[in-house]
Backbone as CSV, one residue per row, in Angstrom:
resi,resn,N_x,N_y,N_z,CA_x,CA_y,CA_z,C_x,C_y,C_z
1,UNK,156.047,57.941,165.507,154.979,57.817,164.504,154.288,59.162,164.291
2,UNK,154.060,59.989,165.328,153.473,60.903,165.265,154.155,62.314,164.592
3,UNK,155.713,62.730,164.697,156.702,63.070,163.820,156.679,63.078,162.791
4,UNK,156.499,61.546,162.223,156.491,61.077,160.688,154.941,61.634,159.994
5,UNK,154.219,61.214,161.048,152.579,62.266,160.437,152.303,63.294,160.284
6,UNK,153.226,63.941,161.246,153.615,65.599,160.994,154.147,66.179,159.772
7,UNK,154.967,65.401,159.743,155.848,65.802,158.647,155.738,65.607,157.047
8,UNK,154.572,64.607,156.893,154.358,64.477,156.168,153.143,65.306,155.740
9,UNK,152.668,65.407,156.477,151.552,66.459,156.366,152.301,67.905,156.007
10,UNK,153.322,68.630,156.439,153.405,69.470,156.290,154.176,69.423,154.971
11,UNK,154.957,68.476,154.171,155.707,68.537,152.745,154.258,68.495,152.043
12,UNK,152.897,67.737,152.051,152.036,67.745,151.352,151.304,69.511,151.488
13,UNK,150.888,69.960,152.540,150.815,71.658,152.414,151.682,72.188,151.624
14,UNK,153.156,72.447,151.638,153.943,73.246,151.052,153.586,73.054,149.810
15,UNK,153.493,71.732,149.287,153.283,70.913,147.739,151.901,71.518,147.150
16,UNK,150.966,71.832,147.924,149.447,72.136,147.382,149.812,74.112,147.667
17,UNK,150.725,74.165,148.425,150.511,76.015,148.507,151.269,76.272,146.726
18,UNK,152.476,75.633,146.636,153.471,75.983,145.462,152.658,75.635,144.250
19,UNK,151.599,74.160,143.935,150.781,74.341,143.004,150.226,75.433,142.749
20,UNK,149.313,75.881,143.414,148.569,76.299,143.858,148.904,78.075,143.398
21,UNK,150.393,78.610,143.502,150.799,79.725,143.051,151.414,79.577,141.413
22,UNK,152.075,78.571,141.542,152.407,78.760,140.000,151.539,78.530,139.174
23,UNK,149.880,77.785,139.448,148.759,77.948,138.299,147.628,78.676,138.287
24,UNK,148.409,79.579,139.486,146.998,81.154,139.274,146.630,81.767,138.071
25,UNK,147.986,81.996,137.125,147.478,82.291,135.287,146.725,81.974,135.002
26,UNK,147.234,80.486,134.701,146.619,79.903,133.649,145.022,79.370,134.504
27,UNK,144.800,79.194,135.570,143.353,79.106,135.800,142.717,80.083,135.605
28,UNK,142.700,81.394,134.757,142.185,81.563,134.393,141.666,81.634,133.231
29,UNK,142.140,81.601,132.479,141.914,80.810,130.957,140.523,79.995,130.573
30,UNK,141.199,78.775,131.731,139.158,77.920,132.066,138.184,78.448,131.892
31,UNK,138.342,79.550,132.957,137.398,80.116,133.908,136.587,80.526,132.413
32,UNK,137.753,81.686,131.926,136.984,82.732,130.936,136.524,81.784,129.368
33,UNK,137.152,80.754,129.370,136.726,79.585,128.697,135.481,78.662,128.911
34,UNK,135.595,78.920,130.028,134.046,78.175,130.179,132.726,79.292,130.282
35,UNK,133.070,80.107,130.917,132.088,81.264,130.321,131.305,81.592,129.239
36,UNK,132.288,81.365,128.228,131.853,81.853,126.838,130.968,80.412,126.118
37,UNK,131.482,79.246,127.061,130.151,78.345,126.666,129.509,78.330,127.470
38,UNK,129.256,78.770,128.356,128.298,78.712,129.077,127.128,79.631,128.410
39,UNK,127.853,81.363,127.612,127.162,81.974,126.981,126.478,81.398,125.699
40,UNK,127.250,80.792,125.172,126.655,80.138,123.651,125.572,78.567,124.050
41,UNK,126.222,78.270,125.205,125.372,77.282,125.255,124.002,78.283,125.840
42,UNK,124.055,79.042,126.900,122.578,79.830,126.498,121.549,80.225,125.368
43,UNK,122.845,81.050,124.695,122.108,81.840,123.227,121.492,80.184,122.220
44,UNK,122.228,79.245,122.244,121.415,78.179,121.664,120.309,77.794,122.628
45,UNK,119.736,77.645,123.797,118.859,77.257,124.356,118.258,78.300,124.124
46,UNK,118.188,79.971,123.949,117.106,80.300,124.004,116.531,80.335,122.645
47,UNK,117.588,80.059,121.252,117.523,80.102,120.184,116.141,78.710,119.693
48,UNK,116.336,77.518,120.478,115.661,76.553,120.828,114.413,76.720,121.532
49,UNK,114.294,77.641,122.292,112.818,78.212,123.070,112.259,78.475,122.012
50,UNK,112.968,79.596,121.566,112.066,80.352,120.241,111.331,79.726,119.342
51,UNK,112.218,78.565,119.108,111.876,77.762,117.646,111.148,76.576,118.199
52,UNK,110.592,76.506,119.376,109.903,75.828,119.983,108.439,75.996,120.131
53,UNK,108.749,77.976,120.755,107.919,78.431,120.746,106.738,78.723,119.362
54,UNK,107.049,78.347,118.304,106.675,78.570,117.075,105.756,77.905,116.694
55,UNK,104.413,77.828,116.468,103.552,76.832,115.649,103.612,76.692,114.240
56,UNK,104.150,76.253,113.500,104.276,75.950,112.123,103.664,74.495,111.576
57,UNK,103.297,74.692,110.230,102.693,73.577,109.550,103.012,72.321,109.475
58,UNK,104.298,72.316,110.158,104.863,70.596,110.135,105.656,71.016,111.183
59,UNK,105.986,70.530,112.601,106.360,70.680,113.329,108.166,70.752,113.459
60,UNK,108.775,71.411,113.791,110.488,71.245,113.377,110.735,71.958,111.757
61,UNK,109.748,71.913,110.911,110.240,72.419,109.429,109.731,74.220,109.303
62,UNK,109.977,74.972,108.260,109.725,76.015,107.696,108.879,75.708,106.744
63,UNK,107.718,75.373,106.113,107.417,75.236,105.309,107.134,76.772,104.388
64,UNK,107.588,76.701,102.758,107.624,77.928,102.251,106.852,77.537,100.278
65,UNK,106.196,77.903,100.589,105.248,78.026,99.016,105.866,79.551,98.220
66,UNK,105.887,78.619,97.125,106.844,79.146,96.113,106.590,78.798,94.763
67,UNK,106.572,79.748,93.756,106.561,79.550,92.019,108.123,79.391,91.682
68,UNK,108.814,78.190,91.746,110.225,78.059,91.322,110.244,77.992,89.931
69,UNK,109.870,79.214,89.113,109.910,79.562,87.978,110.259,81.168,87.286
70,UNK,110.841,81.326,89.020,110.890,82.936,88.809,112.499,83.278,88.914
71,UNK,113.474,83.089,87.844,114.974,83.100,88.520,115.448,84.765,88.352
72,UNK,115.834,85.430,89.083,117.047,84.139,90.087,116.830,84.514,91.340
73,UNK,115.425,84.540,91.620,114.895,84.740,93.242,114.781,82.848,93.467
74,UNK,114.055,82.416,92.397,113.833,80.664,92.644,113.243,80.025,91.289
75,UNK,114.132,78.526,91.466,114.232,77.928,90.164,114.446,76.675,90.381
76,UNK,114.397,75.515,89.488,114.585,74.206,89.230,115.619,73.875,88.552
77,UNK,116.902,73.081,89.400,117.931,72.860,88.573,117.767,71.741,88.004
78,UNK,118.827,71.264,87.048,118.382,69.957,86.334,118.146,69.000,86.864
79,UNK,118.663,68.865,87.731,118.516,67.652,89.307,117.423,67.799,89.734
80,UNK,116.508,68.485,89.738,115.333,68.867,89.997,115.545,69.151,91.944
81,UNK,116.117,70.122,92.485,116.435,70.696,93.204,115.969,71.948,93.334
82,UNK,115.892,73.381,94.233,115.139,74.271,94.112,116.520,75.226,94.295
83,UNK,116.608,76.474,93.841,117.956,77.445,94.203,117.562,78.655,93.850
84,UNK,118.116,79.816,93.940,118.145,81.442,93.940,117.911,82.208,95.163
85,UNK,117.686,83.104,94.954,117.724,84.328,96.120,116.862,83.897,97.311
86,UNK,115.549,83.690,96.908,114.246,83.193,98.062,115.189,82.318,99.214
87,UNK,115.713,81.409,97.663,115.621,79.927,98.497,116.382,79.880,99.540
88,UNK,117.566,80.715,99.260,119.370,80.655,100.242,118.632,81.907,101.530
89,UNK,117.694,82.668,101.031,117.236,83.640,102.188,116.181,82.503,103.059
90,UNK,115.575,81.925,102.713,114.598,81.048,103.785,115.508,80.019,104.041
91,UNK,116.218,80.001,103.665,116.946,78.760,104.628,118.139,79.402,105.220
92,UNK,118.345,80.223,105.620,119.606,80.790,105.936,118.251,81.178,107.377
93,UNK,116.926,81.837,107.258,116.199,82.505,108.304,115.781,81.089,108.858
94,UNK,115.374,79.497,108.149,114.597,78.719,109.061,116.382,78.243,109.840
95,UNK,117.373,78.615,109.395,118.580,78.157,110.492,118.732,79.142,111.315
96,UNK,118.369,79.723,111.443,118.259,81.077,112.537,116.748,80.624,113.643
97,UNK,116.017,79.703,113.491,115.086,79.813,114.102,115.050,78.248,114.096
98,UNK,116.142,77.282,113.794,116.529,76.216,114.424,115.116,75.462,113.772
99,UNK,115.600,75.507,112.524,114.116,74.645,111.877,114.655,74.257,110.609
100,UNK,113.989,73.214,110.033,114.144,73.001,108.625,113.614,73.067,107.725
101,UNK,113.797,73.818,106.544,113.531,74.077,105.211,112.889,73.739,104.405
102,UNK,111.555,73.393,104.001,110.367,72.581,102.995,110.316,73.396,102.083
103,UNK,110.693,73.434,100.595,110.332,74.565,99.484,109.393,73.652,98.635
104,UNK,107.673,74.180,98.747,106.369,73.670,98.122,106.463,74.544,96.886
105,UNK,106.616,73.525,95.927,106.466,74.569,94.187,104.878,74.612,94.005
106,UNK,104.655,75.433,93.552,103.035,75.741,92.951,103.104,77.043,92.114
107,UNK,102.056,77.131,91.549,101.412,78.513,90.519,101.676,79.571,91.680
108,UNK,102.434,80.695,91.260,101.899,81.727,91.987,100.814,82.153,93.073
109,UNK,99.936,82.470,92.660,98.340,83.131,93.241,98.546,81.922,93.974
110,UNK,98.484,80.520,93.310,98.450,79.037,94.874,99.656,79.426,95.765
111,UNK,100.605,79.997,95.542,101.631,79.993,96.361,100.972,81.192,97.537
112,UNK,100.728,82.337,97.638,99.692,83.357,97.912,99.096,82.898,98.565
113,UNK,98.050,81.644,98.095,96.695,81.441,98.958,97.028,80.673,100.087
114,UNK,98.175,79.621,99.603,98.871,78.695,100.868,99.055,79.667,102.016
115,UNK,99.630,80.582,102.283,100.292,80.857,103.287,99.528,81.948,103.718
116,UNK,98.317,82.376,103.303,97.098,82.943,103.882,96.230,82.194,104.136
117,UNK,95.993,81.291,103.843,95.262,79.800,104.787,95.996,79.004,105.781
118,UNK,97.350,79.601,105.615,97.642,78.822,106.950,98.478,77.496,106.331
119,UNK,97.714,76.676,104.657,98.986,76.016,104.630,100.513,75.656,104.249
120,UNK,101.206,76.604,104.051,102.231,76.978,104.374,102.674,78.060,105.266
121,UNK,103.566,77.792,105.911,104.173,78.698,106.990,104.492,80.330,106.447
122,UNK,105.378,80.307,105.080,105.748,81.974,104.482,105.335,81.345,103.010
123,UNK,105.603,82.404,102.362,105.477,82.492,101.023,106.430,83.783,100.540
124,UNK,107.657,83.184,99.507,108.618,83.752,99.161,108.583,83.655,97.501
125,UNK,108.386,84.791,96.721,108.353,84.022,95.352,108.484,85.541,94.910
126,UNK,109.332,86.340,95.281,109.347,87.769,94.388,108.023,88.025,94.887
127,UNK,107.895,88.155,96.350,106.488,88.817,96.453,106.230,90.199,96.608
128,UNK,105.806,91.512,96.233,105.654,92.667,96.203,104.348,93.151,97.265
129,UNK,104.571,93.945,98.057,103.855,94.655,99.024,102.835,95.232,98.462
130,UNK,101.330,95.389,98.498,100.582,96.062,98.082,99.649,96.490,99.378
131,UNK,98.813,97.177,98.732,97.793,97.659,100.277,96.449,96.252,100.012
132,UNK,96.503,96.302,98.676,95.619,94.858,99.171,96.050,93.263,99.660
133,UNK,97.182,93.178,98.889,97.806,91.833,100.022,98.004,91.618,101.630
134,UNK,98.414,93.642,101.800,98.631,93.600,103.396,96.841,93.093,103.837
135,UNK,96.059,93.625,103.195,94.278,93.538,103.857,94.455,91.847,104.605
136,UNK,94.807,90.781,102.944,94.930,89.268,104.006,96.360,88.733,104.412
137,UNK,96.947,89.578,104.449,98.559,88.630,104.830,99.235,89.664,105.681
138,UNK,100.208,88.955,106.386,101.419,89.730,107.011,102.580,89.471,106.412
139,UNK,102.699,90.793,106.326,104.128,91.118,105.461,105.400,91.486,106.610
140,UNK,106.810,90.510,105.990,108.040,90.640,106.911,108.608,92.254,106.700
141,UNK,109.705,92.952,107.133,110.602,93.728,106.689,111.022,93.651,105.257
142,UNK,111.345,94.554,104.538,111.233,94.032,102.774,112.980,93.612,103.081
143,UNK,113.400,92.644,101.767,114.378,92.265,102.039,115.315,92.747,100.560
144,UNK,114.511,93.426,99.479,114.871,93.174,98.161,114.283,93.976,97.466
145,UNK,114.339,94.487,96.372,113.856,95.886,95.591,113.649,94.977,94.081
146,UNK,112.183,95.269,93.442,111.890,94.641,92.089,111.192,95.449,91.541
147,UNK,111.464,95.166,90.185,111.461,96.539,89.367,110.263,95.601,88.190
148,UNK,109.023,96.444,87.809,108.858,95.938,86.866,109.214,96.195,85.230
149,UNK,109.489,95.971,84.459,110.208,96.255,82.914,109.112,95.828,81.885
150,UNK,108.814,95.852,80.589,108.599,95.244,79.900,109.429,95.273,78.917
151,UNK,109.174,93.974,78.402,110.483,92.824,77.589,109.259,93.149,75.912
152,UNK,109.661,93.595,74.812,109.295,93.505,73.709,109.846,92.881,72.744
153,UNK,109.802,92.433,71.529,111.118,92.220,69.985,111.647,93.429,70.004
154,UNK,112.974,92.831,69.339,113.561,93.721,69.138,112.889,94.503,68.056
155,UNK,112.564,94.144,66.976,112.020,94.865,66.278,110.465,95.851,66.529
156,UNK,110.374,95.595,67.749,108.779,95.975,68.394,108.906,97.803,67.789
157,UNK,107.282,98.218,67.406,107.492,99.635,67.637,107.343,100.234,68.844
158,UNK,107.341,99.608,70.206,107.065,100.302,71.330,108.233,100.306,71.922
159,UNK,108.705,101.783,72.129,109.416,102.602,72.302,109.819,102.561,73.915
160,UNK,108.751,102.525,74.621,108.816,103.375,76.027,107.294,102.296,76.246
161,UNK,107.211,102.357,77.709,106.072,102.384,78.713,104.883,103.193,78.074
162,UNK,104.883,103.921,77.433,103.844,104.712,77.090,102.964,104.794,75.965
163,UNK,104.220,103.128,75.322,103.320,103.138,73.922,102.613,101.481,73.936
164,UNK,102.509,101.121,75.387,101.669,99.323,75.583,99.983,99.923,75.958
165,UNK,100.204,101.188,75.786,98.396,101.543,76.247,97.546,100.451,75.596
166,UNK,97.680,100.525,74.036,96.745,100.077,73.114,97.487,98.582,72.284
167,UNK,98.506,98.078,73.409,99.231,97.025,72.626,98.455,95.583,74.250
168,UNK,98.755,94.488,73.121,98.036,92.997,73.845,99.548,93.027,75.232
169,UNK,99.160,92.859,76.226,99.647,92.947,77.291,99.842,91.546,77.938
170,UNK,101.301,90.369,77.508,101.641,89.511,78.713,101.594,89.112,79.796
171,UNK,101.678,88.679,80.936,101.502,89.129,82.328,101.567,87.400,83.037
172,UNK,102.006,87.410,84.129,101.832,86.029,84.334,101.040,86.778,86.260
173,UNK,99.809,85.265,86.211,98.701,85.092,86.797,98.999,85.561,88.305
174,UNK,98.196,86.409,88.843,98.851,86.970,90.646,99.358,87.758,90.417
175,UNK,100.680,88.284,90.082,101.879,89.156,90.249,101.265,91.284,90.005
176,UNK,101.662,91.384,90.648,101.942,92.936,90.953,101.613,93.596,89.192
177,UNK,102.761,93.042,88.340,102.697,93.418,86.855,100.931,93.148,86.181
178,UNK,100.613,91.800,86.862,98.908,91.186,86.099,97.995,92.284,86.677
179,UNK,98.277,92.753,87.537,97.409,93.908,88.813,97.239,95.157,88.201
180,UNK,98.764,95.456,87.980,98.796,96.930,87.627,98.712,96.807,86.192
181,UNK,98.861,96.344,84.827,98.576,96.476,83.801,96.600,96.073,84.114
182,UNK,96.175,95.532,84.334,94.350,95.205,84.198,94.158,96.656,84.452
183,UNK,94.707,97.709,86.089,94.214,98.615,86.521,94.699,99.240,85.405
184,UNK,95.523,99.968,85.214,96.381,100.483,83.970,95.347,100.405,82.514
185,UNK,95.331,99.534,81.995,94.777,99.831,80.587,93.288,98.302,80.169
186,UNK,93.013,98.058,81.592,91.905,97.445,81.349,92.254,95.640,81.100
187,UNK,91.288,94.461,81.133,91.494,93.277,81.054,91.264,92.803,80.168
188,UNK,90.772,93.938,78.822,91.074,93.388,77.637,92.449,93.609,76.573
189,UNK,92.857,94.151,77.351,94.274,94.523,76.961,95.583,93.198,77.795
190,UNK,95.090,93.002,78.485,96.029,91.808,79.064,95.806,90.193,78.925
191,UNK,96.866,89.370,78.852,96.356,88.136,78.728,97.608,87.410,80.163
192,UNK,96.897,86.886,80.688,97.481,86.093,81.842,97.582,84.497,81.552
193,UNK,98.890,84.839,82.145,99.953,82.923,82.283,100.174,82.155,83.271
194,UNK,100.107,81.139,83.411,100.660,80.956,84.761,102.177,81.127,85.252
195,UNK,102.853,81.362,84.123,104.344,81.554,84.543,105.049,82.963,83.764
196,UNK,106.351,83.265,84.165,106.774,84.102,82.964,107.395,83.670,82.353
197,UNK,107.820,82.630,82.294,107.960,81.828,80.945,107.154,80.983,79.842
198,UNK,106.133,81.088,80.342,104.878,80.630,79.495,104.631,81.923,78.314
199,UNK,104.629,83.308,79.217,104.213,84.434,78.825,105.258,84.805,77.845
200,UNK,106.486,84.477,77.993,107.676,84.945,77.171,107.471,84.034,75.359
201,UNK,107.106,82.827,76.078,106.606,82.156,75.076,105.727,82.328,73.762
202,UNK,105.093,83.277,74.613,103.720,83.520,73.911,103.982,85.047,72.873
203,UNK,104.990,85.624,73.654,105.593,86.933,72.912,106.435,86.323,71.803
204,UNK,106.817,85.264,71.796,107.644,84.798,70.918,107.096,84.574,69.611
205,UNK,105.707,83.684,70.124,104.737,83.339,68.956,104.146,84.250,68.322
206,UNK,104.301,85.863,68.945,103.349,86.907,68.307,101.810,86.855,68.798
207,UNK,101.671,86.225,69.748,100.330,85.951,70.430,99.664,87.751,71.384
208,UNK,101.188,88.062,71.797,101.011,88.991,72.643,102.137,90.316,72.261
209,UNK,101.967,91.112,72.488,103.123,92.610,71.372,104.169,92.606,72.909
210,UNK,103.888,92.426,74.013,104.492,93.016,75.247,104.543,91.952,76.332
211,UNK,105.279,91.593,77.175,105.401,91.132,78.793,105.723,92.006,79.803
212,UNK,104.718,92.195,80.596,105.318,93.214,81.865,105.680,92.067,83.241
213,UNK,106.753,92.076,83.518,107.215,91.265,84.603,108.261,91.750,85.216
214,UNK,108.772,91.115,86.126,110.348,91.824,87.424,111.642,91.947,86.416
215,UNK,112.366,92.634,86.417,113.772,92.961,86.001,114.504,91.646,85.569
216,UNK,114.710,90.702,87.071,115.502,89.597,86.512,115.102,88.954,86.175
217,UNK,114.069,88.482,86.557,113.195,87.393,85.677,113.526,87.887,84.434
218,UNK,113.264,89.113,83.988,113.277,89.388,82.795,114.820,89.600,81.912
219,UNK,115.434,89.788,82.658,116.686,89.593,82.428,117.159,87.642,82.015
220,UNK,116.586,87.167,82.619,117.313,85.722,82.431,116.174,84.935,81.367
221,UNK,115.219,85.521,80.787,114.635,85.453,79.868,114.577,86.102,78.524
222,UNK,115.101,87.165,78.315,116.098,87.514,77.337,117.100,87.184,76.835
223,UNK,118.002,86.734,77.600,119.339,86.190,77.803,118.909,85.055,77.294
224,UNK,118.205,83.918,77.053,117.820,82.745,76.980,116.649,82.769,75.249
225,UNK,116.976,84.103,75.050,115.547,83.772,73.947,116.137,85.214,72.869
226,UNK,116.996,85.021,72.407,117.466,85.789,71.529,116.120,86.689,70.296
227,UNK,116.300,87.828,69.979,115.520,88.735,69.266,114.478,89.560,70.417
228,UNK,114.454,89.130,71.665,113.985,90.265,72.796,114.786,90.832,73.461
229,UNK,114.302,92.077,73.680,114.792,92.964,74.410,114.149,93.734,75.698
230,UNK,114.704,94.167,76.573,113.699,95.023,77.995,114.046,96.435,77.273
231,UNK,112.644,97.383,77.810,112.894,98.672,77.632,113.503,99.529,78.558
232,UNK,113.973,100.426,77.981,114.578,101.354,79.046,114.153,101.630,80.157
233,UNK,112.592,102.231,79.801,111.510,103.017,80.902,110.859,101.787,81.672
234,UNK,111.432,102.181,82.755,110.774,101.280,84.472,109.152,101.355,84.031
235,UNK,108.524,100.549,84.443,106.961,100.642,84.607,106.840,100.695,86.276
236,UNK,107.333,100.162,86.753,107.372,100.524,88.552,108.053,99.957,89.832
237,UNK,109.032,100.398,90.254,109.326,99.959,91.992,108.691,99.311,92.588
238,UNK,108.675,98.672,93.661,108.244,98.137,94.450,109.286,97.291,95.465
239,UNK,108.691,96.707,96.823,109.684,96.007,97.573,109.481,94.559,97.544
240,UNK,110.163,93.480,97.610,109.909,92.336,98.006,109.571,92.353,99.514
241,UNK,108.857,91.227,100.294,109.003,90.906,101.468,108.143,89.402,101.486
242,UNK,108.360,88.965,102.687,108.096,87.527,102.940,107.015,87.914,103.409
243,UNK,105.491,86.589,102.685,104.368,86.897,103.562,104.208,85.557,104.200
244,UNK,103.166,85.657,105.018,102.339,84.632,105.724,100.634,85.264,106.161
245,UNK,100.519,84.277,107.067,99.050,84.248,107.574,99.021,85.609,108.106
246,UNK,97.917,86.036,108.205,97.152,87.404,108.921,96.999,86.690,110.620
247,UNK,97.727,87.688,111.336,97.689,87.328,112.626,98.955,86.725,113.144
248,UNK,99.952,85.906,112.057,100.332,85.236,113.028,101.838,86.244,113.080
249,UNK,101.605,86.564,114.799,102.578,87.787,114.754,103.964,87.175,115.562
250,UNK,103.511,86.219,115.921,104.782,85.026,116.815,105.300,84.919,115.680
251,UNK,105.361,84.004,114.411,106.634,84.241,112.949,106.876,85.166,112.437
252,UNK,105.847,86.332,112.528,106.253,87.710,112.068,107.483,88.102,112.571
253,UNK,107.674,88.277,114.163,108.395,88.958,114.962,109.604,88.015,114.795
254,UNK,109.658,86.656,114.614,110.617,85.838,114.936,111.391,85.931,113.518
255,UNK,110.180,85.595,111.874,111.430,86.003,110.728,111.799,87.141,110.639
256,UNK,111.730,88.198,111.249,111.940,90.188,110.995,112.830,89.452,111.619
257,UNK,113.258,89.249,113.052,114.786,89.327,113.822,115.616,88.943,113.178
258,UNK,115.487,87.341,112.747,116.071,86.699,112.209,116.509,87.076,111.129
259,UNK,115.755,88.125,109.890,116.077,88.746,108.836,116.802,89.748,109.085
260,UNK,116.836,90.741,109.851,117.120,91.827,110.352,119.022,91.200,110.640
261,UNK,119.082,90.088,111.524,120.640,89.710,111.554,120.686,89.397,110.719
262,UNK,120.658,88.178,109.075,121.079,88.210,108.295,121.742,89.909,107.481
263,UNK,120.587,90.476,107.713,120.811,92.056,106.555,122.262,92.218,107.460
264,UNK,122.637,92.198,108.687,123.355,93.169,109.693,124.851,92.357,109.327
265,UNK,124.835,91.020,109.540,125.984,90.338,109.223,126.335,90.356,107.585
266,UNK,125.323,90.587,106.863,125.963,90.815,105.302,125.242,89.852,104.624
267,UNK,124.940,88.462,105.115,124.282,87.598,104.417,123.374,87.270,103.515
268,UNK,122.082,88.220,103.626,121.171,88.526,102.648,121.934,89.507,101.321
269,UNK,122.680,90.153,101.920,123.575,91.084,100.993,124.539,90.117,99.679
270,UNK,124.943,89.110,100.206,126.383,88.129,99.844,125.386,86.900,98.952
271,UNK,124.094,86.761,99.478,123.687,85.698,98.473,122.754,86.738,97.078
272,UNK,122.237,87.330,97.386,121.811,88.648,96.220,123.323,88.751,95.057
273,UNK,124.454,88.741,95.856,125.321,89.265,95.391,125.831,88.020,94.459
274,UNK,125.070,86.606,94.767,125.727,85.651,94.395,124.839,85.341,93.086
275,UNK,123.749,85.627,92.771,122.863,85.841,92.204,122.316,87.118,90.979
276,UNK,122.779,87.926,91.526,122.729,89.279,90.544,123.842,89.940,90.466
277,UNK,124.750,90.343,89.147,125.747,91.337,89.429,126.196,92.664,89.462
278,UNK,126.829,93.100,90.086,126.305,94.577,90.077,126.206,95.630,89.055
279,UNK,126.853,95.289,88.112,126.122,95.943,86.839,124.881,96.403,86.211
């Protein structure tokens, strides 16, 4: 009996040594296979800290105040759905920070005041950097370059930028363009809209000789309203960037990263691109 226990014991050794050599390869494979989730399953837990760590206006969401009247940063499709540049950039950053997406339509200047009171989380609407917006808001990394133009008739006699001194001045309500034309040639020279399509409107009727507003906007309002035209001469540069509340430097730091990898992987690049062409 004791023979037979021997012996059997020792065919079961030989049996576990010979496994044991012919699957040294491939165990490693596992090994370096389980590693790499072990890594991703990290980078999502800490991706989850972060977005944990976050106080926002509705707990789990991004909430983002917005004039979806400004294309092709943001707009209303017939479905009554929200889309353009803003929109695919804040939701591409609240999936980076493991949150979901709320796009609040309002007037401009309301879109502004939301997210310097705190109620909305950012505010994305073709917003332009100034030294007085920075005074109440925090501004992200700029993500986008906007140009202001003015859009006249074709038949207009103004030539250039240089001949709206003494002409009735368009402008829709908040925006960078309503700012710098009042400073520019005074507030009786300007008339403010709540949209730029209200304002385009109003050039149509002969109410107003000029609209000063952003490039594409102004571009997809031309395109749409035959006998206007944009002028050659820029009225001014400026950057887009995402604002929010004054202080709150925990979403500051968290949409810059998060923006910062979109720019790096191409993404902010590829939806711009999907949106404007390079012409």
């Amino acid at each position: 009996m004791m023979k037979k226990t021997l012996a059997m014991l020792a065919a079961v050794c030989m049996m576990a040594a010979m496994t044991a050599c012919g699957s040294s390869d491939s165990a490693d494979a596992p090994a370096a296979e389980t590693t790499e989730a072990v890594e991703d399953t990290t980078e999502a837990a800490e991706e989850t800290a972060e977005a944990a760590a976050l106080t926002t206006v509705n707990a789990g969401k991004l909430t983002m105040s917005t004039n979806a009247a400004f294309p092709p940063y943001e707009m209303t499709t017939d479905s009554g759905d929200f889309e353009g540049i803003d929109i695919e950039v804040a939701g591409a950053i609240a999936e980076k920070l493991g949150l979901e997406l709320v796009v609040d339509d309002m007037d401009f200047d309301a879109a502004l005041l939301a997210a310097q009171q705190g109620k909305s989380d950012i505010v994305m609407a073709g917003v332009s950097v100034t030294e007085e917006r920075q005074q109440v808001m925090e501004f992200s990394d700029s993500y986008a370059t906007g140009v202001q133009v003015v859009i006249v008739p074709e038949d207009s006699d103004i030539a250039s930028v240089d001949d709206i001194a003494d002409k009735m001045i368009g402008t829709q309500r908040g925006t960078t363009g309503n700012i710098y034309c009042t400073d520019d040639y005074g507030e009786d020279h300007v008339t403010t809209y709540d949209n730029g399509l209200t304002a385009v409107q109003a050039l149509n009727n002969g109410q107003v000789d000029c609209v000063v507003i952003d490039q594409e906007p102004a571009k997809a309002f031309v395109a749409a309203n035959p006998g206007l035209k944009i002028l050659e001469t820029e009225y001014v540069s400026e950057d887009y960037a995402i604002g929010m509340a004054k202080g709150n430097t925990a979403l500051l730091e968290a949409v810059n990263k998060a923006l910062a990898e979109l720019q790096a992987d191409g993404t902010v690049q590829a939806i711009v691109d999907k949106y404007i062409s390079a012409e």
